[in-house]
Biopython code that builds the backbone (N, CA, C, O; Angstrom):
import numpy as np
from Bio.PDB.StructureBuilder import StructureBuilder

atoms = [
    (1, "UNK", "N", (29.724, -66.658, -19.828)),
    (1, "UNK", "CA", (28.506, -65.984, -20.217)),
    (1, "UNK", "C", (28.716, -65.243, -21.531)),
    (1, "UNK", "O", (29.622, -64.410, -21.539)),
    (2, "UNK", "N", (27.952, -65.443, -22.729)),
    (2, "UNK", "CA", (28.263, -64.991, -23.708)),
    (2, "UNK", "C", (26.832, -63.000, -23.396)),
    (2, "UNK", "O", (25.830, -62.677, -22.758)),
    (3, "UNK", "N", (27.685, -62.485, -24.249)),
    (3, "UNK", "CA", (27.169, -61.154, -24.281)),
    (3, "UNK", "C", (25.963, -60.981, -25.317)),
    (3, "UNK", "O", (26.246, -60.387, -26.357)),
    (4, "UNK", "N", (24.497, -61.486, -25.134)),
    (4, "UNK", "CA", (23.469, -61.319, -25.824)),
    (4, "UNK", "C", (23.000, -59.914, -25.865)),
    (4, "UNK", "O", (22.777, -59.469, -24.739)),
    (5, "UNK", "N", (22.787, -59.093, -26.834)),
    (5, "UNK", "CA", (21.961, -57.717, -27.176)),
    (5, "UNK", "C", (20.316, -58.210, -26.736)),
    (5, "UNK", "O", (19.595, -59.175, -26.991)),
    (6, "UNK", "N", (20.204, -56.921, -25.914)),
    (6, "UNK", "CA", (18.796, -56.964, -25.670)),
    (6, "UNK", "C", (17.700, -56.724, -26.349)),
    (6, "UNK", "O", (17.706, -55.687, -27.012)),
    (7, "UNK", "N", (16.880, -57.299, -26.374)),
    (7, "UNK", "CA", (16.075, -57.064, -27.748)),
    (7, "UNK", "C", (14.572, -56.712, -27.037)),
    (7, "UNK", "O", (13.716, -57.392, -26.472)),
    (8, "UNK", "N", (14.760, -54.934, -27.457)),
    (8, "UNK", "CA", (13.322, -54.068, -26.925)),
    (8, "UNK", "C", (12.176, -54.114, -28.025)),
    (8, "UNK", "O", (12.329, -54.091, -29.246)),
    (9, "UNK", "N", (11.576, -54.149, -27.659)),
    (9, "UNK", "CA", (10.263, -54.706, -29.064)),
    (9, "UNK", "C", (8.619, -53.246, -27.647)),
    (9, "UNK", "O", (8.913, -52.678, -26.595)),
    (10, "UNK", "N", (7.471, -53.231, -28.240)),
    (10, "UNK", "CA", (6.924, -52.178, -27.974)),
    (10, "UNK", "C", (6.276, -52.719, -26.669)),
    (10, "UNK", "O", (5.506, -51.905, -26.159)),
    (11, "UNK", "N", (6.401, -53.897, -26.008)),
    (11, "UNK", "CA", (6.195, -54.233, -24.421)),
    (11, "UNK", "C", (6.832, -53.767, -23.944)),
    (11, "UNK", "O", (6.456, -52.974, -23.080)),
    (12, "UNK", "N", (8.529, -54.008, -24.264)),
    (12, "UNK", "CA", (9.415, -53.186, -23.443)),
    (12, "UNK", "C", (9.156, -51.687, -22.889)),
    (12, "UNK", "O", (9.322, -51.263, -21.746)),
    (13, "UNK", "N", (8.636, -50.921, -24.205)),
    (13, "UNK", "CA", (8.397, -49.436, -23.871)),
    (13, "UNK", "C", (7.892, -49.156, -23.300)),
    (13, "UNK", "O", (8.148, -48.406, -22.358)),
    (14, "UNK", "N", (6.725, -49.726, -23.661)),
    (14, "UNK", "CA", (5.106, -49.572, -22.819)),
    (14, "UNK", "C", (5.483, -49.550, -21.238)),
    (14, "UNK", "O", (5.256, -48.538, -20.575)),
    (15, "UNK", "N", (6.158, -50.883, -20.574)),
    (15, "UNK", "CA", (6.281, -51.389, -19.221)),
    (15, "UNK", "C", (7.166, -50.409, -19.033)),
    (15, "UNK", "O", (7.120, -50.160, -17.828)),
    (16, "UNK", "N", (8.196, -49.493, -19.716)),
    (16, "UNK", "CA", (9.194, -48.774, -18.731)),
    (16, "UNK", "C", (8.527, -47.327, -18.649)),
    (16, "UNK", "O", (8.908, -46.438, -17.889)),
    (17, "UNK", "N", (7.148, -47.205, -19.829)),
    (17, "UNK", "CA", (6.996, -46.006, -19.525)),
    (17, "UNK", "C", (5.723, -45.743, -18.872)),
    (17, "UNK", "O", (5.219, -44.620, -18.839)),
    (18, "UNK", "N", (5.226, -46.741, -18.373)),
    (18, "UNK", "CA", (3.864, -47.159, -17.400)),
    (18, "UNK", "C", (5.036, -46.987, -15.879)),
    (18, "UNK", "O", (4.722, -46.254, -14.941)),
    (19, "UNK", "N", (5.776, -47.439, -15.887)),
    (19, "UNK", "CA", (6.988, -47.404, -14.275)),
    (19, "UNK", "C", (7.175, -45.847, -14.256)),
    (19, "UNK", "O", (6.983, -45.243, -13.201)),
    (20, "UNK", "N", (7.526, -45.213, -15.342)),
    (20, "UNK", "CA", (8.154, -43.779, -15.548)),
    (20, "UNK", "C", (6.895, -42.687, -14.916)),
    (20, "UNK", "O", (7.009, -41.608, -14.334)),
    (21, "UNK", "N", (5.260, -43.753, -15.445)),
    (21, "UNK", "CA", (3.954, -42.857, -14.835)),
    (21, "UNK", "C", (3.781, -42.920, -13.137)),
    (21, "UNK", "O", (3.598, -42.010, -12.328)),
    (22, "UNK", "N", (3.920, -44.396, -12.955)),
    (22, "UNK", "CA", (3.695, -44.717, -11.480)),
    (22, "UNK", "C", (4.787, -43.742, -10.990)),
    (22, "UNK", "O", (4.314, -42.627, -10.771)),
    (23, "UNK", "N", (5.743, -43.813, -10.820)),
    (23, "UNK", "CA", (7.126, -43.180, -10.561)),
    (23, "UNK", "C", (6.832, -41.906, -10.316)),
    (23, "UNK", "O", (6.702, -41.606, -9.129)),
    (24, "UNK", "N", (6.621, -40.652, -11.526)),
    (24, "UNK", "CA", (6.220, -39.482, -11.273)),
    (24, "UNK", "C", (5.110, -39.650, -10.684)),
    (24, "UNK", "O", (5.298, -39.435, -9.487)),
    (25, "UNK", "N", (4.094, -39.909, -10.875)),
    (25, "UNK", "CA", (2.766, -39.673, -9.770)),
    (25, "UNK", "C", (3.211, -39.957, -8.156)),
    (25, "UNK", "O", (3.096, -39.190, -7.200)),
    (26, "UNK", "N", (3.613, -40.962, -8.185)),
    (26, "UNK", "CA", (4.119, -41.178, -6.356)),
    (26, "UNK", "C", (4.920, -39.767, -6.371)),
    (26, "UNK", "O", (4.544, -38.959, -5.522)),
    (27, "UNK", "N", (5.609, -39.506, -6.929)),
    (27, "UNK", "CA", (6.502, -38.337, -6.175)),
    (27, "UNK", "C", (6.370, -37.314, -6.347)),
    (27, "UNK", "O", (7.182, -36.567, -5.800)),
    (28, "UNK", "N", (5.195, -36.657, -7.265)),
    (28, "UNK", "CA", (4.267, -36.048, -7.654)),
    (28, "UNK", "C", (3.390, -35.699, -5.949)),
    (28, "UNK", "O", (3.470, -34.656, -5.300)),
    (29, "UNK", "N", (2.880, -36.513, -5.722)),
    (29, "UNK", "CA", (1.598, -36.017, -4.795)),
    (29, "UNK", "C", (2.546, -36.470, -3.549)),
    (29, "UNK", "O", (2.350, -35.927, -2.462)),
    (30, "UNK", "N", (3.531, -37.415, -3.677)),
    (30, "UNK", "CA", (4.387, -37.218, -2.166)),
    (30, "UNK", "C", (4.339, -35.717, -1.891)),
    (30, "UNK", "O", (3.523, -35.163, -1.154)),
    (31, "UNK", "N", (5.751, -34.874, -2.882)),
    (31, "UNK", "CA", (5.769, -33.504, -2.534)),
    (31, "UNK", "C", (4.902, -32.752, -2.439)),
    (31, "UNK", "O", (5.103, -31.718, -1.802)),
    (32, "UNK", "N", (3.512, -33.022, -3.090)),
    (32, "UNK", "CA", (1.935, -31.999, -2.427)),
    (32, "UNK", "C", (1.832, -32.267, -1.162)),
    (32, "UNK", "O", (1.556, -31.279, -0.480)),
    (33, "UNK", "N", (1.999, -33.625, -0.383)),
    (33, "UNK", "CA", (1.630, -34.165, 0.900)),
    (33, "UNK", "C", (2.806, -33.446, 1.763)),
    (33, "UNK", "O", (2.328, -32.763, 2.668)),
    (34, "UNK", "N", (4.252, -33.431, 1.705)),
    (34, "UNK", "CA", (4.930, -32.842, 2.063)),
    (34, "UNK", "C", (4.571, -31.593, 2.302)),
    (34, "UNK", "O", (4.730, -31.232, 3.468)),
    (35, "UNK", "N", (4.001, -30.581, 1.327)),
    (35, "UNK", "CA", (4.036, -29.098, 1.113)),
    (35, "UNK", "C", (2.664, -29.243, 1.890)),
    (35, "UNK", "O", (2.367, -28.175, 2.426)),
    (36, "UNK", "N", (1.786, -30.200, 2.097)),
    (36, "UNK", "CA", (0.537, -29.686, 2.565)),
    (36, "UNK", "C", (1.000, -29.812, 4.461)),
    (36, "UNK", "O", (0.692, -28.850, 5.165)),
    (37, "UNK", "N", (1.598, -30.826, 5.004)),
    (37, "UNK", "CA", (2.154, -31.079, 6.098)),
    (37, "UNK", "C", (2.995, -29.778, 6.299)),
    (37, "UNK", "O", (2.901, -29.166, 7.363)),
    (38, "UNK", "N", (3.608, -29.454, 5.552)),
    (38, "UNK", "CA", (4.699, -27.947, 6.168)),
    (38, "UNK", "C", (3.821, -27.085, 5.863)),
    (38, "UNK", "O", (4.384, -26.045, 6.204)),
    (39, "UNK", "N", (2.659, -26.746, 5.386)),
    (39, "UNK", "CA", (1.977, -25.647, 5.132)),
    (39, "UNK", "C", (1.511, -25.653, 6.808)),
    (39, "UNK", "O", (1.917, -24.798, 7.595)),
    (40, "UNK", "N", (0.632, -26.723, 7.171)),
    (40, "UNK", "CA", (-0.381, -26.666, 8.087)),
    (40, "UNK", "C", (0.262, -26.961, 9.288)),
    (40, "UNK", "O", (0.373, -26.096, 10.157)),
    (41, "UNK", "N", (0.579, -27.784, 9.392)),
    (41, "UNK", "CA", (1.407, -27.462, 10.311)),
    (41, "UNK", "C", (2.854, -27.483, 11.286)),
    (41, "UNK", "O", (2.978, -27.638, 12.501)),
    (42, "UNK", "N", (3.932, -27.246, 10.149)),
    (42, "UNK", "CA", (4.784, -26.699, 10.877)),
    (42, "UNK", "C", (5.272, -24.776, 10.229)),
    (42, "UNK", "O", (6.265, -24.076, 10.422)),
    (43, "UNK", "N", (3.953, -24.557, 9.433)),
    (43, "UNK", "CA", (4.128, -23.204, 9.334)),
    (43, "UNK", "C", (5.672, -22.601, 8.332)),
    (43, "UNK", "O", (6.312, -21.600, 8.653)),
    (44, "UNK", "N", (5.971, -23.414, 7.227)),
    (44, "UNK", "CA", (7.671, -23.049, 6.937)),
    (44, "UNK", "C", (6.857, -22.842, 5.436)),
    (44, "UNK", "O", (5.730, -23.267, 5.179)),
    (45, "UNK", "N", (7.619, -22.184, 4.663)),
    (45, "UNK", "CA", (7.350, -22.280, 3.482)),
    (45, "UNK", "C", (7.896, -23.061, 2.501)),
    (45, "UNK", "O", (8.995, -23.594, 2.345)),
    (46, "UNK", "N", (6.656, -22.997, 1.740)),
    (46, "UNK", "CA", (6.605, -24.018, 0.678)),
    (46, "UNK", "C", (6.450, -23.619, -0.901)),
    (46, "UNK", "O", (5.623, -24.032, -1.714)),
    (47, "UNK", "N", (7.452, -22.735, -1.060)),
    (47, "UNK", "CA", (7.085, -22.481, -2.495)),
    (47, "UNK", "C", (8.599, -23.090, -3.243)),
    (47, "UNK", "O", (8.836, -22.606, -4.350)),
    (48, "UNK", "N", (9.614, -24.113, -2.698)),
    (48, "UNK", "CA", (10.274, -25.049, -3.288)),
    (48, "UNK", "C", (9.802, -25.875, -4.160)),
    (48, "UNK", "O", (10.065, -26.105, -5.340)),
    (49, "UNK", "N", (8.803, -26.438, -3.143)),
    (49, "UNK", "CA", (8.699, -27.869, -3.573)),
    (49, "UNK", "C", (7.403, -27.356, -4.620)),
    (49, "UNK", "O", (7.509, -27.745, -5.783)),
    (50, "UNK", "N", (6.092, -26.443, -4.251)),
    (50, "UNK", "CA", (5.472, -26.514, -5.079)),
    (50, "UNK", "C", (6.217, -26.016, -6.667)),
    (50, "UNK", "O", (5.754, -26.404, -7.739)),
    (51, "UNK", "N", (7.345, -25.166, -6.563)),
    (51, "UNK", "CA", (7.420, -24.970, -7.759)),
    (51, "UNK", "C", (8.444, -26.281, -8.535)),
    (51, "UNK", "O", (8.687, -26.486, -9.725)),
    (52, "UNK", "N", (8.813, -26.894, -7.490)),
    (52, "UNK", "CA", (9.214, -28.086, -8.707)),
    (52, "UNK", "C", (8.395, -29.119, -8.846)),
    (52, "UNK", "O", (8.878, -30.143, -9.330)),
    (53, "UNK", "N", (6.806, -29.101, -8.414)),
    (53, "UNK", "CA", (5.710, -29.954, -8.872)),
    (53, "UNK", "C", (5.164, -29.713, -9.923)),
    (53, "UNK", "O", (4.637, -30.636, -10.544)),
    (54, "UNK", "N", (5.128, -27.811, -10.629)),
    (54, "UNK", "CA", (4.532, -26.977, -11.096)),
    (54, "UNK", "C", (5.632, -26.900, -12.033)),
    (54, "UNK", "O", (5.164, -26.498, -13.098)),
    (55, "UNK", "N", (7.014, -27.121, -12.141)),
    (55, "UNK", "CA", (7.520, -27.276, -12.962)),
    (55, "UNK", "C", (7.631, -28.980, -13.925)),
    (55, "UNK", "O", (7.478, -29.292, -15.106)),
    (56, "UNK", "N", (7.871, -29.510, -13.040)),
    (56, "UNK", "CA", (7.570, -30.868, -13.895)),
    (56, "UNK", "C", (6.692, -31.563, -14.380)),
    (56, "UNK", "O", (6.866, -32.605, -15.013)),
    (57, "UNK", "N", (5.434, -30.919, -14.062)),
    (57, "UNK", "CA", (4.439, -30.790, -14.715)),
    (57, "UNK", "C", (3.890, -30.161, -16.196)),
    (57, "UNK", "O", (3.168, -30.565, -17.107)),
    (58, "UNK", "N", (4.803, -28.706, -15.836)),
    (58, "UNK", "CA", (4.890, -27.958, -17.133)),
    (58, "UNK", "C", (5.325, -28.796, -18.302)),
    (58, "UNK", "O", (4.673, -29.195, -19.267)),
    (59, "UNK", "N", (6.609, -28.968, -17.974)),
    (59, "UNK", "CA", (8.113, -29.879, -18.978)),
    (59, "UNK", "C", (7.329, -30.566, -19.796)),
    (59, "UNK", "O", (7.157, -30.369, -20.999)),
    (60, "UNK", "N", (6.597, -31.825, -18.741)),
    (60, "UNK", "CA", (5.518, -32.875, -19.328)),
    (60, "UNK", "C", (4.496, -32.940, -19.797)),
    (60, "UNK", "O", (3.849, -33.943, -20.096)),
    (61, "UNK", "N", (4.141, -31.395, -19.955)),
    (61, "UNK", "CA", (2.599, -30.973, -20.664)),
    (61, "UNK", "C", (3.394, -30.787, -21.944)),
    (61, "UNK", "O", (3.215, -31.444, -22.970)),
    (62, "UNK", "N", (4.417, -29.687, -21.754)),
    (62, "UNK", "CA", (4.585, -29.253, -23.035)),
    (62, "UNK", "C", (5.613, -30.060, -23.953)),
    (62, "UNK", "O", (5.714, -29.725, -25.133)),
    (63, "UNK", "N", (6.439, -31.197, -23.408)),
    (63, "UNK", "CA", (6.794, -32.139, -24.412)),
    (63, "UNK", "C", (5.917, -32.909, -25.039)),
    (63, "UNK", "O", (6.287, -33.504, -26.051)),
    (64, "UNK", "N", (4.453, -33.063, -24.514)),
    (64, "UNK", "CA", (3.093, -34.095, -25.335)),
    (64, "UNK", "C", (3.128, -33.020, -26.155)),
    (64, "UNK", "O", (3.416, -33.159, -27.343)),
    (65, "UNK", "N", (2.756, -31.476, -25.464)),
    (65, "UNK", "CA", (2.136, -30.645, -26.637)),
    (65, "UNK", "C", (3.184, -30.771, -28.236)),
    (65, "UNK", "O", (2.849, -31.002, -29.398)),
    (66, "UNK", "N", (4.319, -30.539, -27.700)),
    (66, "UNK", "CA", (5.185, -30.165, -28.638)),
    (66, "UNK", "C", (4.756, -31.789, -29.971)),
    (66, "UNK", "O", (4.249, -31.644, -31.084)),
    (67, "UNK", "N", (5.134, -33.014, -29.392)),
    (67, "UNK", "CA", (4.703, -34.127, -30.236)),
    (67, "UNK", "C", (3.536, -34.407, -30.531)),
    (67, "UNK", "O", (3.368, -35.496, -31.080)),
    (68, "UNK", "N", (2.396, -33.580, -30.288)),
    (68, "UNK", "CA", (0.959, -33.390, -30.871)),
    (68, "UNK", "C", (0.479, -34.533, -30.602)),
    (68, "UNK", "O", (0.527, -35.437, -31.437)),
    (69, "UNK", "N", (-0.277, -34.761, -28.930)),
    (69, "UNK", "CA", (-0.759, -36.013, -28.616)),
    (69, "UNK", "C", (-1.889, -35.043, -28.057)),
    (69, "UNK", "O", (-2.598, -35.605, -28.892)),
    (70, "UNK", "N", (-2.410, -34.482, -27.684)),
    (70, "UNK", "CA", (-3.454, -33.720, -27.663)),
    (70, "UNK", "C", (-4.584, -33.786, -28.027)),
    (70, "UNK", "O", (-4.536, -33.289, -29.152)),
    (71, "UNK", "N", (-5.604, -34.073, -27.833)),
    (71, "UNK", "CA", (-6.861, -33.885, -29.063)),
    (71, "UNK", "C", (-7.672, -32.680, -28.389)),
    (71, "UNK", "O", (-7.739, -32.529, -27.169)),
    (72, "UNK", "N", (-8.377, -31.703, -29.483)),
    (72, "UNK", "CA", (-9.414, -30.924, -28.558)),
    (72, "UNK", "C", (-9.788, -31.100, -27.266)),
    (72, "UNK", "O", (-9.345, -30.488, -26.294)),
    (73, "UNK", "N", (-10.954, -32.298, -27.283)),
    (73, "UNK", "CA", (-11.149, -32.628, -25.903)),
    (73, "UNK", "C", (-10.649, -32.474, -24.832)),
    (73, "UNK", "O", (-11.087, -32.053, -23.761)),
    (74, "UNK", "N", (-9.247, -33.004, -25.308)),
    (74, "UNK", "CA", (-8.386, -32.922, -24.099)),
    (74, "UNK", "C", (-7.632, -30.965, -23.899)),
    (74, "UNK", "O", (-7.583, -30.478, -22.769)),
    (75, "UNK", "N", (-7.458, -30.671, -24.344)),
    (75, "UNK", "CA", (-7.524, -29.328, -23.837)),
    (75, "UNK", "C", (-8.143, -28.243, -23.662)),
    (75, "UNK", "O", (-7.718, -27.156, -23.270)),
    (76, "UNK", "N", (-9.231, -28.583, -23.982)),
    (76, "UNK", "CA", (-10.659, -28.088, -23.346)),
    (76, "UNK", "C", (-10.461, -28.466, -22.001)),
    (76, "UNK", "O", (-9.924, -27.514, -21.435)),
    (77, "UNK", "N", (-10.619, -29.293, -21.315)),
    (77, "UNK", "CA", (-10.702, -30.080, -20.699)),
    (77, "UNK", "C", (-8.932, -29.600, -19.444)),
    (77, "UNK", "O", (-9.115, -29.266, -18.274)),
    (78, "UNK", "N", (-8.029, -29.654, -19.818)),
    (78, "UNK", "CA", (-6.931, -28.696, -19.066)),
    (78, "UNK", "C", (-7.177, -27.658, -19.193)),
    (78, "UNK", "O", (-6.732, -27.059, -18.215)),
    (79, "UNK", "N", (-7.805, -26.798, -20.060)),
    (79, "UNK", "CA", (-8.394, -25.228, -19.701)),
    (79, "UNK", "C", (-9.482, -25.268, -18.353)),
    (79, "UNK", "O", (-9.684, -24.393, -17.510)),
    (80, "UNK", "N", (-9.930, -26.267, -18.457)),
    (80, "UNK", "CA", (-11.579, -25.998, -17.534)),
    (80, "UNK", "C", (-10.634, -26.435, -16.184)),
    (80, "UNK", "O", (-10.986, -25.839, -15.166)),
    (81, "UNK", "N", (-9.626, -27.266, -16.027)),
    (81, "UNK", "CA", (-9.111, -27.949, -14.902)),
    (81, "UNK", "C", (-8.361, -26.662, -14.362)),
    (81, "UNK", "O", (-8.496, -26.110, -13.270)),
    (82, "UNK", "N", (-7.371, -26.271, -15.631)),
    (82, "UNK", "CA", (-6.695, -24.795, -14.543)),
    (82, "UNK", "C", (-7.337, -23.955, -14.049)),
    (82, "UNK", "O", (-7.196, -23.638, -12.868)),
    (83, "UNK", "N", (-8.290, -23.342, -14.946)),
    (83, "UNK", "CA", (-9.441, -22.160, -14.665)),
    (83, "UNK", "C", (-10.307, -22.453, -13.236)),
    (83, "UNK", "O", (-10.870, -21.452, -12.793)),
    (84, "UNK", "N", (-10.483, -23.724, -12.452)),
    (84, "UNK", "CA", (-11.285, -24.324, -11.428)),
    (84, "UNK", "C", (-10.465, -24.222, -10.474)),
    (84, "UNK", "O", (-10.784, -23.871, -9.338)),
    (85, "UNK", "N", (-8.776, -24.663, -11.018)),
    (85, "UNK", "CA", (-8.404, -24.924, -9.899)),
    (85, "UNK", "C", (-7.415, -23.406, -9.931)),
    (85, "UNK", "O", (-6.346, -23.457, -9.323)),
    (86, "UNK", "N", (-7.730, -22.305, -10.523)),
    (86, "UNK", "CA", (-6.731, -21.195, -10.340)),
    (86, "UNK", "C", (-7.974, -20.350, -9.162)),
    (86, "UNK", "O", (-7.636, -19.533, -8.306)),
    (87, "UNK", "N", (-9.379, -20.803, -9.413)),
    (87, "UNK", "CA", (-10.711, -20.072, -8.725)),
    (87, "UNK", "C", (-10.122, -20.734, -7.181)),
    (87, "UNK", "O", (-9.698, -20.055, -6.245)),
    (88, "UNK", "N", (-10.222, -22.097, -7.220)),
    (88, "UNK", "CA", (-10.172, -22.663, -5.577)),
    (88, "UNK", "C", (-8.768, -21.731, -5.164)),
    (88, "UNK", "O", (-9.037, -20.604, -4.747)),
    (89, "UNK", "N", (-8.220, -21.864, -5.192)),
    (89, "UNK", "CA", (-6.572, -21.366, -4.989)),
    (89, "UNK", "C", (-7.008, -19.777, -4.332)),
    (89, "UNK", "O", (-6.766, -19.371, -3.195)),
    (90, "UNK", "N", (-7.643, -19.133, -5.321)),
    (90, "UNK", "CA", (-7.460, -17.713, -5.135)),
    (90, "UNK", "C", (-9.196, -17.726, -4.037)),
    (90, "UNK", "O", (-9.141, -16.700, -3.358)),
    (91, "UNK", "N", (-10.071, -18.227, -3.828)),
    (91, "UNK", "CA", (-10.627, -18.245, -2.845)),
    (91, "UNK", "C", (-9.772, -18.791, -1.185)),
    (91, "UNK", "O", (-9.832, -18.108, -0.163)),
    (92, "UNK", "N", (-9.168, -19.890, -1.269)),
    (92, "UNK", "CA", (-8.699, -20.669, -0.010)),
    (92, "UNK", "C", (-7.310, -19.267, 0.151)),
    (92, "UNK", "O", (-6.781, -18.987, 1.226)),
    (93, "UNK", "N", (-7.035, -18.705, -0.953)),
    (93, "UNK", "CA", (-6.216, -17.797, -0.338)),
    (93, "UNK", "C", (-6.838, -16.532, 0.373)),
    (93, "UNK", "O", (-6.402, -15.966, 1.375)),
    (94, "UNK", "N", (-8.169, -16.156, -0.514)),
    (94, "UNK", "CA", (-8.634, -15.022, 0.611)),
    (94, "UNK", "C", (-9.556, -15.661, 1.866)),
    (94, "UNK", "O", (-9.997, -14.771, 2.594)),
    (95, "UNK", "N", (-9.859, -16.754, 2.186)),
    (95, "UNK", "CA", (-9.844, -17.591, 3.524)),
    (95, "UNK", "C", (-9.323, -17.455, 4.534)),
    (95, "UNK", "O", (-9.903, -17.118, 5.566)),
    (96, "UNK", "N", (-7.430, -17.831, 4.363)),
    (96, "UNK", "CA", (-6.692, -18.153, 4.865)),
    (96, "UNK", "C", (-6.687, -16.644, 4.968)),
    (96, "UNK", "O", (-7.306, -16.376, 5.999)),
    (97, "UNK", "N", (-6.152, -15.199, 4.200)),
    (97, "UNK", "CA", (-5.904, -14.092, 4.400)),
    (97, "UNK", "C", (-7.131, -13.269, 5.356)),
    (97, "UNK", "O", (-7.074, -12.073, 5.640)),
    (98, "UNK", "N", (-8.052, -14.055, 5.698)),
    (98, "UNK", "CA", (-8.988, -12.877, 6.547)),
    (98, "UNK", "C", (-8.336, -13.029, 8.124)),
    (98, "UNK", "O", (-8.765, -12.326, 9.039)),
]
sb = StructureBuilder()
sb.init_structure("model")
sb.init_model(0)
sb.init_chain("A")
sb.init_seg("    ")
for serial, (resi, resn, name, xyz) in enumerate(atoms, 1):
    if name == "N":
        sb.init_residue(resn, " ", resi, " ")
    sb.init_atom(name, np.array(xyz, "f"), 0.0, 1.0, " ", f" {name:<3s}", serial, name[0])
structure = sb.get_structure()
């Protein structure tokens, strides 16, 4: 077998970094499903796993931000998403707290 160099051209990228999306999203909302199952019911806490959902999330916001893939729209648009979902959060918490 002779030793051929692999030759990556911009399909290559594309396909490993479309696997890299599927990849984090499955294990992404696995650990929400996890944290939502130990929330409800077996009662243990869950501020592990949410904070390494909430962290790798961060990492991956702010390495786009940092390479300026962003457009207005789009962070308009993550302002209106946190701001909605910081309201649900802090209602389902005074819910759960009555």
């Amino acid at each position: 077998m002779s030793e051929q160099p692999v030759v990556r051209d911009e399909r290559t990228t594309a396909v490993e970094n479309a696997s890299y999306r599927l990849a984090y999203t499955v294990l992404s909302f696995g650990a929400l499903v996890i944290v939502a199952w130990r929330a409800l019911f077996l009662r243990q806490p869950l501020w592990d796993l949410i904070a390494l959902v909430c962290l790798t999330s961060v990492l991956a916001t702010a390495y786009q931000a940092v390479h300026n893939i962003f457009t207005r729209r789009v962070v308009v648009l993550m302002v209106i998403l946190m701001v909605l979902s910081f309201l649900i959060a802090a209602v389902l918490v005074l819910l759960i707290a009555r």
